[in-house]
mmCIF file of the N, C-alpha and C atoms, coordinates in Angstrom:
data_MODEL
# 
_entry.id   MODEL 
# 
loop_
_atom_site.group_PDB 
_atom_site.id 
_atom_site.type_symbol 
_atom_site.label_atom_id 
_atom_site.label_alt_id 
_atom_site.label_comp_id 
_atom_site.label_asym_id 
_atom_site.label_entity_id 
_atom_site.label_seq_id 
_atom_site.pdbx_PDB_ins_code 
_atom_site.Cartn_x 
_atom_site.Cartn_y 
_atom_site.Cartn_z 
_atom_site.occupancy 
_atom_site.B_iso_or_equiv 
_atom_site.pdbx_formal_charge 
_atom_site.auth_seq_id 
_atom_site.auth_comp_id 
_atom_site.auth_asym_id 
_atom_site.auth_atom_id 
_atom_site.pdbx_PDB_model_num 
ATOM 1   N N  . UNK A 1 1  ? 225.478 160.208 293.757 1.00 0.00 ? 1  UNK A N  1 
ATOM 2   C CA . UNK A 1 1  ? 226.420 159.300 293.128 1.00 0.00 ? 1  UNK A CA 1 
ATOM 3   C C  . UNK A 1 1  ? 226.479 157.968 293.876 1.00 0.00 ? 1  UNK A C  1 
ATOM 4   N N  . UNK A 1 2  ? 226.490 157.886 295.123 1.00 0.00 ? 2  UNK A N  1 
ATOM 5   C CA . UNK A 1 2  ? 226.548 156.746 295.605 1.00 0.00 ? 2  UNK A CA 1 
ATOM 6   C C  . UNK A 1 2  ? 225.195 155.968 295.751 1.00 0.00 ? 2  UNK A C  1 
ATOM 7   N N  . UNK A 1 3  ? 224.065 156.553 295.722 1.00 0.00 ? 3  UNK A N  1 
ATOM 8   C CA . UNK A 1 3  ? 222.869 156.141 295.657 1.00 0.00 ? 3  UNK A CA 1 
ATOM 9   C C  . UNK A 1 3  ? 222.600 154.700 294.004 1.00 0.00 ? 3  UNK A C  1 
ATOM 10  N N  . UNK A 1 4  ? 223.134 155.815 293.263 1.00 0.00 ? 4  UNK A N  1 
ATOM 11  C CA . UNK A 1 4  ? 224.065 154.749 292.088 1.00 0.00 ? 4  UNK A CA 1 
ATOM 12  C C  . UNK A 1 4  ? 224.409 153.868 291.977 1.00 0.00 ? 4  UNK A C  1 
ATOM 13  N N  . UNK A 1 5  ? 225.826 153.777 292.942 1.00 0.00 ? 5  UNK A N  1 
ATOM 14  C CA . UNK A 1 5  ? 226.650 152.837 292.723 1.00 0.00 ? 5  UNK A CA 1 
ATOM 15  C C  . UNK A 1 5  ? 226.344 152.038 293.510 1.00 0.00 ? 5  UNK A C  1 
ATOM 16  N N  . UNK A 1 6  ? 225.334 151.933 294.345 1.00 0.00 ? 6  UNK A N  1 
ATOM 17  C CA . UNK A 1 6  ? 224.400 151.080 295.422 1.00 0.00 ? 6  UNK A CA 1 
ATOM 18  C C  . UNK A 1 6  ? 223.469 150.455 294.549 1.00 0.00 ? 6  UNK A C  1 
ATOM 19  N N  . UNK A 1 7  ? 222.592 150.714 293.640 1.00 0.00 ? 7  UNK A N  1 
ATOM 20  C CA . UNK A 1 7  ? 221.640 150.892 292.525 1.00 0.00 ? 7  UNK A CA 1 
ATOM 21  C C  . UNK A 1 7  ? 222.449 149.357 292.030 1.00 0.00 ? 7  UNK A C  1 
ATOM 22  N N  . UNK A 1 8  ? 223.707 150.251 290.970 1.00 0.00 ? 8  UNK A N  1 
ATOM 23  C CA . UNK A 1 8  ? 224.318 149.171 290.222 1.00 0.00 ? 8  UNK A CA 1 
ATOM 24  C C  . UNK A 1 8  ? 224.855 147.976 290.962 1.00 0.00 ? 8  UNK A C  1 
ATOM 25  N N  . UNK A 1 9  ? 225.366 148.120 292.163 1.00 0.00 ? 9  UNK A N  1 
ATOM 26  C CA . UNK A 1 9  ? 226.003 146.539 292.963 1.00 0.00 ? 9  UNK A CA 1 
ATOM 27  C C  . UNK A 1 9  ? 224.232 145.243 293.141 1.00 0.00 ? 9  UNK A C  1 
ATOM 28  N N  . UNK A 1 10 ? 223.320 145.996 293.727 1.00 0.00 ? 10 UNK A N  1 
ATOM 29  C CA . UNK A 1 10 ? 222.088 145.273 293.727 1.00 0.00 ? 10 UNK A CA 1 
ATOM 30  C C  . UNK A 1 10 ? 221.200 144.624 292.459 1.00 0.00 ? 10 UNK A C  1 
ATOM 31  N N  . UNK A 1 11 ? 221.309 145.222 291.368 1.00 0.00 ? 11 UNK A N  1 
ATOM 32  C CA . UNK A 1 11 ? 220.988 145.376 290.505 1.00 0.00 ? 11 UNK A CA 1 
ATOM 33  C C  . UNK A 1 11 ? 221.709 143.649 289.676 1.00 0.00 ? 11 UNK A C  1 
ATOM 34  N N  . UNK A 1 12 ? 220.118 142.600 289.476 1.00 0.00 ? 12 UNK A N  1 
ATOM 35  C CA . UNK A 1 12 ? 220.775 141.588 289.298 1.00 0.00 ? 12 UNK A CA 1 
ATOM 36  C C  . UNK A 1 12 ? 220.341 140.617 287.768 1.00 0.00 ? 12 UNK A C  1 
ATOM 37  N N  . UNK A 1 13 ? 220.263 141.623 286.920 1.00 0.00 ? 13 UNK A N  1 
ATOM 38  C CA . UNK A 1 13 ? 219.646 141.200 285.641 1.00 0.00 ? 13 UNK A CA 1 
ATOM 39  C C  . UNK A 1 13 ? 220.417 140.289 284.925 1.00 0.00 ? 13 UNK A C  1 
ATOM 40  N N  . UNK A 1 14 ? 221.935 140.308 284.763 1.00 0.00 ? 14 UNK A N  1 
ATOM 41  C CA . UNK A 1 14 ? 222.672 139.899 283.889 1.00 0.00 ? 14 UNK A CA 1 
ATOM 42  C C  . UNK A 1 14 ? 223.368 138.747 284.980 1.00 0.00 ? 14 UNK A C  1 
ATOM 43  N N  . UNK A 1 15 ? 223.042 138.039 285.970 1.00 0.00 ? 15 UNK A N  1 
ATOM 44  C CA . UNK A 1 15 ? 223.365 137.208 287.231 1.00 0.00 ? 15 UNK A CA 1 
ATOM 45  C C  . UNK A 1 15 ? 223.470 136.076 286.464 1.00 0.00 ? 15 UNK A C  1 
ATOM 46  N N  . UNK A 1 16 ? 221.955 135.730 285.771 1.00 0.00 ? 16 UNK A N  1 
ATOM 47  C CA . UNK A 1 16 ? 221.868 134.096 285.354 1.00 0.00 ? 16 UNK A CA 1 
ATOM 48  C C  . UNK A 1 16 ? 222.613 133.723 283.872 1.00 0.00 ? 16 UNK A C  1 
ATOM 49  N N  . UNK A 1 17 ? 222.633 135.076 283.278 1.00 0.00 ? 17 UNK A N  1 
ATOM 50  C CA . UNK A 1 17 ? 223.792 134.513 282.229 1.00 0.00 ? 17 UNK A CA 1 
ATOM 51  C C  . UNK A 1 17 ? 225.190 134.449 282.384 1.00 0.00 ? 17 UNK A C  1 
ATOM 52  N N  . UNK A 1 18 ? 225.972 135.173 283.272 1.00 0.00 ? 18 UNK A N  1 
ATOM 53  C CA . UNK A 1 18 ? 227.032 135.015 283.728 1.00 0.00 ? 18 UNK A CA 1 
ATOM 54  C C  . UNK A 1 18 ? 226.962 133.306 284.490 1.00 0.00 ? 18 UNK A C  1 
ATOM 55  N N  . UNK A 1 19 ? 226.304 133.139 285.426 1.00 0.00 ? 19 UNK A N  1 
ATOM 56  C CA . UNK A 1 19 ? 226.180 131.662 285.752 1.00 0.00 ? 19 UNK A CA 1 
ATOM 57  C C  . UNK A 1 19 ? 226.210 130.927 284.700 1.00 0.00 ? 19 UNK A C  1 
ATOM 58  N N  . UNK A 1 20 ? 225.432 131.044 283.871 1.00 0.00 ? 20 UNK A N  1 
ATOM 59  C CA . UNK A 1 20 ? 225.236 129.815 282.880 1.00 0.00 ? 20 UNK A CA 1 
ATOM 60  C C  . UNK A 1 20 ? 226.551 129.793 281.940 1.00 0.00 ? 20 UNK A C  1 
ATOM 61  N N  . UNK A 1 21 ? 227.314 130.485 281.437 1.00 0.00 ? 21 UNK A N  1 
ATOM 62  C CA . UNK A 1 21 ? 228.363 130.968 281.081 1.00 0.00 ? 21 UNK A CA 1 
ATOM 63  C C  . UNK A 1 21 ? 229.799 130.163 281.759 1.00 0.00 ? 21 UNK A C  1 
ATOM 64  N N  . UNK A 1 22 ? 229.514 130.511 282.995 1.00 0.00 ? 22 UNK A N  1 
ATOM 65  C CA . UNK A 1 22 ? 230.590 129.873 283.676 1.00 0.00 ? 22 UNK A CA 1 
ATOM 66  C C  . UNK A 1 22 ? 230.475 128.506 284.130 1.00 0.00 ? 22 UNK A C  1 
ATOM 67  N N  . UNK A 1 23 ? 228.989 128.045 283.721 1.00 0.00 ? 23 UNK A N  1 
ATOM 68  C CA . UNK A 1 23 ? 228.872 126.325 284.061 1.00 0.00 ? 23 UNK A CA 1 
ATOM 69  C C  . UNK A 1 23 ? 229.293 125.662 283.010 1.00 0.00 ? 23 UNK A C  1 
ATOM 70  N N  . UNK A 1 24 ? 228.961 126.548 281.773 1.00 0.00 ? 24 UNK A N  1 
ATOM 71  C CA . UNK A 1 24 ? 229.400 125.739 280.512 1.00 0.00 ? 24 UNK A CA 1 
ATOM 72  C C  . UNK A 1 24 ? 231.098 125.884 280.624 1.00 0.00 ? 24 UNK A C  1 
ATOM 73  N N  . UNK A 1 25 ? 231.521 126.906 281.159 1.00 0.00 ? 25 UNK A N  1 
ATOM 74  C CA . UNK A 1 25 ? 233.134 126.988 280.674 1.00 0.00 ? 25 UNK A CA 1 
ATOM 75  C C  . UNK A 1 25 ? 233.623 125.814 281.543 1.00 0.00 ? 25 UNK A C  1 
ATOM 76  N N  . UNK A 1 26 ? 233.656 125.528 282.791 1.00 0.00 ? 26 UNK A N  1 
ATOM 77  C CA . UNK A 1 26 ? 233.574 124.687 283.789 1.00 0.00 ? 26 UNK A CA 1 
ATOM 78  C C  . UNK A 1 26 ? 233.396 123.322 283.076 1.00 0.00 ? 26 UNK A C  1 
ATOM 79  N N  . UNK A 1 27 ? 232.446 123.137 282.134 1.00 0.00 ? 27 UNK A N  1 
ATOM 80  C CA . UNK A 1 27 ? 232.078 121.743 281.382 1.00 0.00 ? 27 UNK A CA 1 
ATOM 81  C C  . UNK A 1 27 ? 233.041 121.267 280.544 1.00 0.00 ? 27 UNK A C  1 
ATOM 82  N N  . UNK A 1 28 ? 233.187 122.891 279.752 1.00 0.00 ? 28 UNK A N  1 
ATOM 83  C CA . UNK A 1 28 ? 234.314 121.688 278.503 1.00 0.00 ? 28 UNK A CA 1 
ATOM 84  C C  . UNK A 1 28 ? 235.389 121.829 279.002 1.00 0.00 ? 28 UNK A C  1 
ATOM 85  N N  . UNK A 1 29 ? 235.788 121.990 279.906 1.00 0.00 ? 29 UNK A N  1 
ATOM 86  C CA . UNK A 1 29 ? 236.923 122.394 280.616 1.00 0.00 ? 29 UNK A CA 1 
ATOM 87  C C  . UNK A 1 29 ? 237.061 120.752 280.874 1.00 0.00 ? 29 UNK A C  1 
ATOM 88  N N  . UNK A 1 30 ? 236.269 120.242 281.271 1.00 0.00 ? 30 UNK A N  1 
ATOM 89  C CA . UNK A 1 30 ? 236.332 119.157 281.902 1.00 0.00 ? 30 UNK A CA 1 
ATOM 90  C C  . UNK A 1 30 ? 236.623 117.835 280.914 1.00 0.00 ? 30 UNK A C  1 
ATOM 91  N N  . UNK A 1 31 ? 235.465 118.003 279.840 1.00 0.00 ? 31 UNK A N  1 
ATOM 92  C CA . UNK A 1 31 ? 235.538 117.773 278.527 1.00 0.00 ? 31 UNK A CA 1 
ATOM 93  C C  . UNK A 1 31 ? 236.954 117.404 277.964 1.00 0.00 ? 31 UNK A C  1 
ATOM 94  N N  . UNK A 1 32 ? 237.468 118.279 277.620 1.00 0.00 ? 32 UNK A N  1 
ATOM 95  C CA . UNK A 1 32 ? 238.459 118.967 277.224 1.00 0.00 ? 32 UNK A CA 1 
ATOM 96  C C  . UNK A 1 32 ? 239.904 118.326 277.819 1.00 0.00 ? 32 UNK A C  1 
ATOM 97  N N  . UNK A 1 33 ? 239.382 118.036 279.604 1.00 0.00 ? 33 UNK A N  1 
ATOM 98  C CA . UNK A 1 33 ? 240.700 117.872 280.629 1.00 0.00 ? 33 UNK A CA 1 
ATOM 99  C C  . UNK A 1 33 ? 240.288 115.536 280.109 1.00 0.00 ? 33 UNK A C  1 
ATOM 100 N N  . UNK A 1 34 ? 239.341 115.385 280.132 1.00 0.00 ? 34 UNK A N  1 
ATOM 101 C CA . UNK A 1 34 ? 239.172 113.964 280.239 1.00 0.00 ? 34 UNK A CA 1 
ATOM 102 C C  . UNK A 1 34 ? 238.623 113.578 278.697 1.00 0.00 ? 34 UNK A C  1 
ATOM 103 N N  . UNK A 1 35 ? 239.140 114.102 277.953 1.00 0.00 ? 35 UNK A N  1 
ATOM 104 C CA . UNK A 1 35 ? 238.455 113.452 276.370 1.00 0.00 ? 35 UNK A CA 1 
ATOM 105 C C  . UNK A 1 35 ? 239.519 112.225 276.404 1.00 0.00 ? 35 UNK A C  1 
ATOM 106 N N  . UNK A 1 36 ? 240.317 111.917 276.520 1.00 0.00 ? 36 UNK A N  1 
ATOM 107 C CA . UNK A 1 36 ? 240.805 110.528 276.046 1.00 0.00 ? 36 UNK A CA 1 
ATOM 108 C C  . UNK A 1 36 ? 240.404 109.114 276.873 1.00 0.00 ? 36 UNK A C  1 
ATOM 109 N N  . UNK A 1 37 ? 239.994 110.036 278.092 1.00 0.00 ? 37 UNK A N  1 
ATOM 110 C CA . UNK A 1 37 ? 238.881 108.887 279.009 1.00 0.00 ? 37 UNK A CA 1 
ATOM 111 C C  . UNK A 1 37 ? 237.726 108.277 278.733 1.00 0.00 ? 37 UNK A C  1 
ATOM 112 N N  . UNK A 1 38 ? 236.971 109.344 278.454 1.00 0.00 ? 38 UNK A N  1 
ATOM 113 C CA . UNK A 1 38 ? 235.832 109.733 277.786 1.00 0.00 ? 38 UNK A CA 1 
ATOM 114 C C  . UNK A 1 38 ? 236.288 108.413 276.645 1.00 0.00 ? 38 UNK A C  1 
ATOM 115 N N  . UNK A 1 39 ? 236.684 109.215 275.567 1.00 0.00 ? 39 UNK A N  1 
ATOM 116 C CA . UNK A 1 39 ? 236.754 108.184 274.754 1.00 0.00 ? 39 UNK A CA 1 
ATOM 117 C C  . UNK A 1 39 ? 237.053 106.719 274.665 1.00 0.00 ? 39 UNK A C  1 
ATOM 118 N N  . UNK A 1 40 ? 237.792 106.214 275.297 1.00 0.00 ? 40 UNK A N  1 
ATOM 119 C CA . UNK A 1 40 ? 238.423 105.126 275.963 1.00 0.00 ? 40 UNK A CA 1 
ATOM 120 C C  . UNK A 1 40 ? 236.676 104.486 276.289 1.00 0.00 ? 40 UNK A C  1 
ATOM 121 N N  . UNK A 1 41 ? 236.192 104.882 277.379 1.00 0.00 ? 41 UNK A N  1 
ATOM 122 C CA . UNK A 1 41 ? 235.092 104.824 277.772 1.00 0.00 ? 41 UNK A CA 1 
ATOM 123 C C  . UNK A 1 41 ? 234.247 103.700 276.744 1.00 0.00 ? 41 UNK A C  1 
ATOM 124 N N  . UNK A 1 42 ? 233.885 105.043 275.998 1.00 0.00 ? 42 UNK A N  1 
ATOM 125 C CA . UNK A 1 42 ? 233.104 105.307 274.447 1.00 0.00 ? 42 UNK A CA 1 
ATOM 126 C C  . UNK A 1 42 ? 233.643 104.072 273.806 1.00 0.00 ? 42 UNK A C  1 
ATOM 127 N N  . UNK A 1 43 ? 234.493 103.868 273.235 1.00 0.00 ? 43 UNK A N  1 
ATOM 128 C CA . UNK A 1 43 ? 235.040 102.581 272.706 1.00 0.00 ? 43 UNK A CA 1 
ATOM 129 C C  . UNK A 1 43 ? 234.839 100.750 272.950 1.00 0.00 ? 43 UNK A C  1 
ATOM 130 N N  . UNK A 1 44 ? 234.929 101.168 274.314 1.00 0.00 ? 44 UNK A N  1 
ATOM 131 C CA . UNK A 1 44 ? 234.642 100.175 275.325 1.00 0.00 ? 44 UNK A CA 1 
ATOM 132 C C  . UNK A 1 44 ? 233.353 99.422  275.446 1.00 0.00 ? 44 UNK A C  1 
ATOM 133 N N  . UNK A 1 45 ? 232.760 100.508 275.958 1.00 0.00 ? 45 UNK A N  1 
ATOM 134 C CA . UNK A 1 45 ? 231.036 100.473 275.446 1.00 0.00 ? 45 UNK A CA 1 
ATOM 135 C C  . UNK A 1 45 ? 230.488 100.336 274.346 1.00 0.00 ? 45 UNK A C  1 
ATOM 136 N N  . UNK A 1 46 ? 230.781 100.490 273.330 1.00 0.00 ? 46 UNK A N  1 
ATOM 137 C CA . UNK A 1 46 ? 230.748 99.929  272.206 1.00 0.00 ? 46 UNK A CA 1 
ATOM 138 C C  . UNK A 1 46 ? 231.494 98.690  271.407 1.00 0.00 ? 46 UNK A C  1 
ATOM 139 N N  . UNK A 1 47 ? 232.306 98.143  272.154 1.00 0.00 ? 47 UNK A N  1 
ATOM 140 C CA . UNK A 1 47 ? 232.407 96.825  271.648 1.00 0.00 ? 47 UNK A CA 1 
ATOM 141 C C  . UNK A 1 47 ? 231.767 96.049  272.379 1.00 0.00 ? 47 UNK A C  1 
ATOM 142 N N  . UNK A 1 48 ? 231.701 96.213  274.161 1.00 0.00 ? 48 UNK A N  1 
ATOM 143 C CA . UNK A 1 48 ? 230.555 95.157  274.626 1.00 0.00 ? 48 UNK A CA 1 
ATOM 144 C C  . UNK A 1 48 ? 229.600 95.103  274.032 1.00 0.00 ? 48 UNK A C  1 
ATOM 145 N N  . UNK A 1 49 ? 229.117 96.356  273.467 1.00 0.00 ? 49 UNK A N  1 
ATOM 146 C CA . UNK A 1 49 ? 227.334 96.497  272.795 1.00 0.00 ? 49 UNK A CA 1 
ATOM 147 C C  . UNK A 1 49 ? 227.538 95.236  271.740 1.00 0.00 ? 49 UNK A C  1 
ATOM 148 N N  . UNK A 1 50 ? 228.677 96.041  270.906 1.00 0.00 ? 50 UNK A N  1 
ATOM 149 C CA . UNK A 1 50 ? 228.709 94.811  269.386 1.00 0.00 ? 50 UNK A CA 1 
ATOM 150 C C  . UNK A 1 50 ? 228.730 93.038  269.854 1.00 0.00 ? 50 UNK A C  1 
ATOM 151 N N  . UNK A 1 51 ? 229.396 93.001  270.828 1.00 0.00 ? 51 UNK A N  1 
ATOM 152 C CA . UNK A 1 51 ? 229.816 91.799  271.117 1.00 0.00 ? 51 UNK A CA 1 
ATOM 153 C C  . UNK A 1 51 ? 228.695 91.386  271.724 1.00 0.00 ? 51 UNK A C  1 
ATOM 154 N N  . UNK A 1 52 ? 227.373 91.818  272.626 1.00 0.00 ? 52 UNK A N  1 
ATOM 155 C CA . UNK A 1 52 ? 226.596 90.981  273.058 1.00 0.00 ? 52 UNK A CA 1 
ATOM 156 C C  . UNK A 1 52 ? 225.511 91.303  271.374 1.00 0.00 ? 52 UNK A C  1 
ATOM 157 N N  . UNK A 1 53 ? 225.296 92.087  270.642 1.00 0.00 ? 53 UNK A N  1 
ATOM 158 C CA . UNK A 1 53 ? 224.759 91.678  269.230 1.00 0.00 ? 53 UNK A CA 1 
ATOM 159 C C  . UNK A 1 53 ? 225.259 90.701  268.994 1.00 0.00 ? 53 UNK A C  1 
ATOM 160 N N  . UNK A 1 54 ? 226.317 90.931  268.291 1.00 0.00 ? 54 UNK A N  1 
ATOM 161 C CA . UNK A 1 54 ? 226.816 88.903  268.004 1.00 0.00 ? 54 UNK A CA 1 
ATOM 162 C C  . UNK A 1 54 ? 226.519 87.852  268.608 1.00 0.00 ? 54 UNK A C  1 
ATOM 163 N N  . UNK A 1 55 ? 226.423 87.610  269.794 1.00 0.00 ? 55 UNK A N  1 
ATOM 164 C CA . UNK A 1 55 ? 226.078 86.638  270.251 1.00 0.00 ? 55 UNK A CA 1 
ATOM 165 C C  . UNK A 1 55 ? 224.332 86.201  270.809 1.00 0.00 ? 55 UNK A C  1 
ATOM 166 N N  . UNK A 1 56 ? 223.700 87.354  270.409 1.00 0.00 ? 56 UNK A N  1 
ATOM 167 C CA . UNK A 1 56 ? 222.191 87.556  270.249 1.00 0.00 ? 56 UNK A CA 1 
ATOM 168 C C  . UNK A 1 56 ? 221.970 86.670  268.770 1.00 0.00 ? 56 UNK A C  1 
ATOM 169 N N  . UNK A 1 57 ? 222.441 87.377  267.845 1.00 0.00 ? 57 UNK A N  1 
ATOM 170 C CA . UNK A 1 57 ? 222.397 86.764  266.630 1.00 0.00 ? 57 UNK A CA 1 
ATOM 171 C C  . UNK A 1 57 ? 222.712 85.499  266.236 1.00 0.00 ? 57 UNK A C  1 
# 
């Protein structure tokens, strides 16, 4: 029995999806914590863009 439960603690198949799992939760977490920044951002950057078009044109 314990030869087993030695077996199962070493035993590391399902490692990299649990990681990847918890990098994504970690992400939108973040996402999620800074979207009105983010967006703010986003907005921003897009009127300089428009505004140096206009003045290209």
């Amino acid at each position: 029995m314990m030869a087993l439960i030695k077996e199962f603690w070493r035993e590391e198949d399902g490692l990299q999806t649990v990681e990847l799992v918890l990098i994504l939760v970690v992400l939108v977490g973040l996402v999620a914590a800074l979207q009105s920044q983010i967006t703010g951002w986003l907005n921003e950057a897009m009127t300089k863009a428009s505004d140096l078009i206009d003045k290209i044109n």
